[in-house]
N, C-alpha and C positions, 0 to 999 in steps of 0.2 A: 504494500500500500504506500508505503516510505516513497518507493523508487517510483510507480508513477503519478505522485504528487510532486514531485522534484522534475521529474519529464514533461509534465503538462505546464509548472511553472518556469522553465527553460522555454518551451517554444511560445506559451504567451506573451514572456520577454522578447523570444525573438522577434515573433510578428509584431509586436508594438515598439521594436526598434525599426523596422523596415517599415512601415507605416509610417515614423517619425522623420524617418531619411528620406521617403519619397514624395514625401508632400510638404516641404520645406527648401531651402536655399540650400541644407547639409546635402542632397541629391547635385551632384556636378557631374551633370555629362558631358563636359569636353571643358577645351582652355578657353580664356576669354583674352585673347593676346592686347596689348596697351596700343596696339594700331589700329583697333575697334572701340576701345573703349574710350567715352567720352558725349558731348553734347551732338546732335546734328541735326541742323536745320532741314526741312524737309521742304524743297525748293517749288513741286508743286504743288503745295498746300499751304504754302506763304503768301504775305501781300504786304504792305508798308503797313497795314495795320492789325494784320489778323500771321501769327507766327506760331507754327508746330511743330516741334522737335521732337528728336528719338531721343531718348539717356538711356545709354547702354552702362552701365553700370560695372565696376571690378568685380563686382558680388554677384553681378548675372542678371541683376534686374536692369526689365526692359519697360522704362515708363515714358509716356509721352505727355509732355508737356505743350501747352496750350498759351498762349498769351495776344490779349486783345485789350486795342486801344478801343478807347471810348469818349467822347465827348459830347460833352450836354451842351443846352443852350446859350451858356451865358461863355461858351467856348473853352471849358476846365474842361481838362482831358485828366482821364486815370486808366490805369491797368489792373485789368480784370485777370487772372489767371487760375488755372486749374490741371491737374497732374492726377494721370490714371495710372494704376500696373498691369502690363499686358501680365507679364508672366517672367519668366527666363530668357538669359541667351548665351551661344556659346559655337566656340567655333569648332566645326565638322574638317576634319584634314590638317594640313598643314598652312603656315601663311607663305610659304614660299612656292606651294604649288597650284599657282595660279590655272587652273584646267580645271581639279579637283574638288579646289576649297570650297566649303558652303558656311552661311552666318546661318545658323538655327535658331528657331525661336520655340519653345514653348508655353502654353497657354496655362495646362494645368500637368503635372506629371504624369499621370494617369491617360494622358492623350499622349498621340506622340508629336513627334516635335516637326516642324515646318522649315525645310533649309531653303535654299535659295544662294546661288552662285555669285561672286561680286567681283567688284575691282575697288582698291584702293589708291586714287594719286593723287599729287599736289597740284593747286591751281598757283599760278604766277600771281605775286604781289609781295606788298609789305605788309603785315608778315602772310608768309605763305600760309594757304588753306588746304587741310584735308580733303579730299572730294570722295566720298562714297557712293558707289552703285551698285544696288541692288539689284540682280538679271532677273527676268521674269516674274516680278511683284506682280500679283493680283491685285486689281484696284474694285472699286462699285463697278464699272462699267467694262474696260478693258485690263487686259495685263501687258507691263511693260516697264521698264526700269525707274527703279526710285533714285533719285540723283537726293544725294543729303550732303550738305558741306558744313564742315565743322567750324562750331559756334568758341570761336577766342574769349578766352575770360578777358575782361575788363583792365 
């Protein structure tokens, strides 16, 4: 009776440790290399007043940030803003193998994960910008590359 009270309390440990690793941040499926990770503007769902970005996160999370001017009558303008979590993200392959590489995203662990092919390069200025693209993003209407460039701190 001893031994399987000891054996039913090992595996209910186990399974509420794999429970706790699959529906949390402690679940890491792949690396999130520092050439992904960071702010990025998402260029067409931008406007001089209405701005949505990706934050790819060192920790995996993938939220998008939202920021909209607004002004009232008497011509005060303020900024409205608002920030959701899609879920995780993480990179499939290597970043040197640009053929292969996918940015994954997941929604909830339990789904599986969403990749998608990309390129990373700089655009010319002072100072230089990141430029992210996303190959075959599904949009509402059509699928087709998400161009994101990365938002410089202040």
């Amino acid at each position: 009776m001893k031994t399987t009270n000891i054996g039913r309390s090992a595996w209910a440990l186990t399974l509420f440790l794999m429970g706790c690793a699959s529906n949390s941040l402690w679940f890491h499926s792949g690396p999130r290399p520092p050439e992904l990770t960071g702010i990025w503007i998402d260029v067409e769902k931008t406007t001089a007043a209405d701005t949505v970005a990706w934050s790819l996160g060192t920790g995996g999370d993938d939220i998008t940030l939202h920021f909209k001017v607004l002004s009232d009558n008497a011509g005060m303008t303020r900024i409205e803003h608002s920030k959701k979590r899609y879920g995780s993200w993480y990179l499939s392959g290597d970043m040197r193998d640009t053929v292969a590489r996918a940015i994954c995203f997941q929604r909830r662990p339990r789904d599986g994960a969403t990749c998608r092919g990309f390129r990373v390069d700089t655009l010319p200025g002072v100072p230089a910008h990141r430029r992210l693209t996303v190959l075959g993003y599904p949009g509402a209407h059509h699928v087709s590359e998400r161009v994101l460039v990365e938002r410089l701190p202040n």
